[in-house]
C-alpha positions as CSV (number, residue, x, y, z in Angstrom):
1,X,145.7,2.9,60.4
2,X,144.7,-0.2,62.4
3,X,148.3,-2.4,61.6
4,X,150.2,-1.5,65.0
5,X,146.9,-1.7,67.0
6,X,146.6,-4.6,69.7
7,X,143.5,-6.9,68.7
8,X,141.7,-5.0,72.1
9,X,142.9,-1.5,70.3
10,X,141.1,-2.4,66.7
11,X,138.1,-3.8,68.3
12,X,138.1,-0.3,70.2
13,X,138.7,2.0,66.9
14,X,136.1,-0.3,65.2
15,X,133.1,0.5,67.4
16,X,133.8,3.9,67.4
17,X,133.6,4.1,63.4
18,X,130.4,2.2,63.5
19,X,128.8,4.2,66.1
20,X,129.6,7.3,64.6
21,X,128.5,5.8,60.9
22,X,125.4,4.6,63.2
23,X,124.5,8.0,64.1
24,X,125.2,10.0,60.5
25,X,122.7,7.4,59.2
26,X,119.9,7.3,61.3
27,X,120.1,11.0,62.0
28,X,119.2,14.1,59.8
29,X,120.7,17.9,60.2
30,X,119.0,21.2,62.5
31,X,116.3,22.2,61.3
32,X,116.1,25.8,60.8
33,X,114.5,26.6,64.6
34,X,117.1,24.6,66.4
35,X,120.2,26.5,64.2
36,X,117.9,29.8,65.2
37,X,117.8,28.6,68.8
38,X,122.2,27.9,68.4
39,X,122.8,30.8,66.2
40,X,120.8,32.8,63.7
41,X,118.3,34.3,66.6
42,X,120.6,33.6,69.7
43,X,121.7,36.9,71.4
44,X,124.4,37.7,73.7
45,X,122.5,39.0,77.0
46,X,122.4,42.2,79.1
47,X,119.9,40.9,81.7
48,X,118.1,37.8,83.5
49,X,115.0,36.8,84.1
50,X,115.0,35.2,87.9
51,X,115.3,32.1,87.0
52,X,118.0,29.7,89.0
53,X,120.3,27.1,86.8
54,X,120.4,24.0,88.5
55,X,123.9,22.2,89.3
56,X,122.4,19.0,87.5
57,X,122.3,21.6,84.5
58,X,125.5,22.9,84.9
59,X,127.1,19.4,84.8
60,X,125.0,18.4,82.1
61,X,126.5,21.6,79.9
62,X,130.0,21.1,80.9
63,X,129.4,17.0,79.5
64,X,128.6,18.2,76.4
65,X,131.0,20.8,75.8
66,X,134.1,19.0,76.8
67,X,133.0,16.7,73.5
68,X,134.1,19.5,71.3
69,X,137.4,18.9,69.3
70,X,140.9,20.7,70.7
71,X,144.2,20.5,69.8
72,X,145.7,16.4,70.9
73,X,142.5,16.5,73.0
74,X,144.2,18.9,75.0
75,X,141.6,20.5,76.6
76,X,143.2,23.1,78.6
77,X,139.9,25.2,79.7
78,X,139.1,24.9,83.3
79,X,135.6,26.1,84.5
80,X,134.6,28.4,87.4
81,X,130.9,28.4,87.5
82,X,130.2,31.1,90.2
83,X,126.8,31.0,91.6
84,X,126.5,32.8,95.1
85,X,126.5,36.1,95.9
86,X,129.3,36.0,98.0
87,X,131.8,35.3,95.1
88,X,130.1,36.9,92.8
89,X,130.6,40.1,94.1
90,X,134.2,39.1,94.6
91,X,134.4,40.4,90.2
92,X,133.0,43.8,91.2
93,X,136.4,45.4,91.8
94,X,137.5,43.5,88.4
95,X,134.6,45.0,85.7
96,X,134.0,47.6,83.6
97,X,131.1,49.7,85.1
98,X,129.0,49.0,82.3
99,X,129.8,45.1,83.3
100,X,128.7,45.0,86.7
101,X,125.0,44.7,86.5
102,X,124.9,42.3,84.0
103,X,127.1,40.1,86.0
104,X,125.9,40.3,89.6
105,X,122.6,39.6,88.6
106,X,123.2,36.7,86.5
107,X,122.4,33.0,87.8
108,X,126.0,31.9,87.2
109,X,129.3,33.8,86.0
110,X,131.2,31.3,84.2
111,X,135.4,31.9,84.2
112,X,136.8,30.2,81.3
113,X,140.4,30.0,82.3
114,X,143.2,28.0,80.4
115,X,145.4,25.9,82.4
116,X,149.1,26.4,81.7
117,X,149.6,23.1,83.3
118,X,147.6,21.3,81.2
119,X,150.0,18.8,79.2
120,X,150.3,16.9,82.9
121,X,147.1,15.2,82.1
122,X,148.4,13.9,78.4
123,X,149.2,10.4,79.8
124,X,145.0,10.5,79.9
125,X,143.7,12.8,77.0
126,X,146.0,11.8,74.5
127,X,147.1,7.8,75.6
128,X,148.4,6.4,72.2
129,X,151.5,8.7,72.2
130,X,153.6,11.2,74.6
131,X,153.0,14.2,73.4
132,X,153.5,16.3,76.7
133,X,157.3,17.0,76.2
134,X,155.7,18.8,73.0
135,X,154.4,21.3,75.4
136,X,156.9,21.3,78.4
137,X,159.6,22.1,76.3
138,X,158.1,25.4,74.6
139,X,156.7,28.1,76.5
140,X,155.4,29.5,73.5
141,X,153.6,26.6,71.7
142,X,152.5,26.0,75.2
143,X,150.9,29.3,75.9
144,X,149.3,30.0,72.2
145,X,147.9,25.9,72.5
146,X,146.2,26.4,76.0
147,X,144.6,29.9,74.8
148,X,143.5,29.3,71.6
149,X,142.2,26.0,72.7
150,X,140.0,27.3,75.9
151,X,138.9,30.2,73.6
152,X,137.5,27.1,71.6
153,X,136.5,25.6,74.2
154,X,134.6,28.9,75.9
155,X,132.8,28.7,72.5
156,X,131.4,25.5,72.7
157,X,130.0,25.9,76.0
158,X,127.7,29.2,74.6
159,X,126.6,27.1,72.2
160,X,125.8,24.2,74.1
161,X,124.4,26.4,76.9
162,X,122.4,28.0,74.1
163,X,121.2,24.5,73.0
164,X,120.2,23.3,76.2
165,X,118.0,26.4,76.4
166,X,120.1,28.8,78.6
167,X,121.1,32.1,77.3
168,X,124.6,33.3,77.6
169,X,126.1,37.0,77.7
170,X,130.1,36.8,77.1
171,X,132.2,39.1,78.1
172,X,136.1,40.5,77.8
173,X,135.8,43.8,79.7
174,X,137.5,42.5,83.1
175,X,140.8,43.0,84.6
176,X,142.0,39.4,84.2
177,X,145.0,39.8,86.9
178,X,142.6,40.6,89.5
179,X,140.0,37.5,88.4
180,X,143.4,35.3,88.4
181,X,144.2,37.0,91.7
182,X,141.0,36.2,93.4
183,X,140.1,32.7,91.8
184,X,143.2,31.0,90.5
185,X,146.1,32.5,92.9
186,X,146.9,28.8,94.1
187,X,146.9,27.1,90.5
188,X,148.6,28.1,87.1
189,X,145.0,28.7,85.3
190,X,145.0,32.3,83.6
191,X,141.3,33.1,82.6
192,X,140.2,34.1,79.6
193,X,136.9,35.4,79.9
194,X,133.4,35.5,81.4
195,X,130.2,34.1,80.0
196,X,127.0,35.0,81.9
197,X,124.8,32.0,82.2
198,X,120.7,31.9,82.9
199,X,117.6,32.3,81.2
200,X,118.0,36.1,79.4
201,X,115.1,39.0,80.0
202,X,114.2,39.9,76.1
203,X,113.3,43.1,77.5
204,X,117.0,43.7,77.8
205,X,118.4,43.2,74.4
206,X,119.0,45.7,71.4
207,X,118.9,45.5,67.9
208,X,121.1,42.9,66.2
209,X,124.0,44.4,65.1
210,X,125.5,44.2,61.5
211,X,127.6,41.1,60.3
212,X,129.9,40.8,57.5
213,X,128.7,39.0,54.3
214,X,130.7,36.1,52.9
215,X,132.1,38.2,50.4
216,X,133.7,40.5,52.4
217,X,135.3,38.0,54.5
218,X,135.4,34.8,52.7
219,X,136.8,33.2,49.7
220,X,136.6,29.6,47.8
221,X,139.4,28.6,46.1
């Protein structure tokens, strides 16, 4: 793995294995209230307390979530973290009427948008090899990697919003022409979806809904 390194390259690789071993070692799994807090209590919300999220916060979630693994580090998500009023009201004309409250009163309405451009920044994400013709050269491959990969990447920022203790309510019922109209008309980012951001209003929720046991859905083979 290490034979066509440069001595700088190994020494490199190597501290990154023995951080990592570092870490594993000295650290143990979730306990049972911090995988509650991620997932098995976590709800999606329908309304906020009012509670601002601060822009140190908002930096601090997209740090972590821009850790999470995509395809050749591609990272194709781009972030819109709307805050004011002004633009906020800018999605009205874009929701589902069942949508609209739960977004205009919401600290921040993130767009998770997938940039179709995104191989351009290869030279950085993925150094060691050039991989951008890969991309440039099929529309397709291009397309499926930059929306499967923000739809990855949209995930990890609920659950490290949800880890940070922000709640998050996701959402697909939008007209995404008129959100790419009205935020990305000057760029090739498409979004994918929304994810209300803030401190959720339990008073709000429903009953958990029904999931799928492992049997239905899974198999070891």
């Amino acid at each position: 793995m290490l034979d066509d390194l440069t001595e700088e390259q190994k020494q490199i690789v190597t501290a990154a294995q023995e951080k990592f071993k570092d870490l594993k070692e000295r650290t143990n799994p979730l306990d049972e209230e911090a995988l509650n807090l991620v997932f098995g209590e976590a709800r999606s919300m329908n309304g906020w307390q009012d509670k601002d999220v601060s822009d140190a916060m908002i930096r601090s979630l997209y740090d972590l979530t821009k850790m999470g693994p995509t395809s050749t580090n591609c990272s194709p998500a781009r972030f819109v973290f709307v805050k004011s009023e002004a633009e906020k009201a800018k999605f009205e004309p874009a929701l589902l009427p069942n949508n609209i409250s739960k977004v205009m009163t919401a600290p921040v309405v993130a767009i998770i948008g997938y940039d179709l451009d995104f191989s351009d920044h290869m030279t950085k994400l993925f150094p060691h090899m050039d991989v951008a013709p890969m991309y440039k050269g099929n529309d397709e491959m291009n397309v499926s990697t930059a929306f499967r990969n923000s739809s990855l990447q949209g995930a990890y920022l609920i659950m490290v919003a949800r880890a940070l203790g922000l709640d998050c309510g996701p959402m697909s019922g939008f007209n995404n022409q008129l959100v790419d109209e009205t935020f990305f008309s000057d760029s090739n980012i498409k979004s994918n979806f929304l994810c209300c951001i803030g401190y959720g209003d339990s008073t709000k929720i429903f009953q958990r809904l029904p999931r799928l046991d492992f049997d239905e859905v899974c198999k070891i083979i």
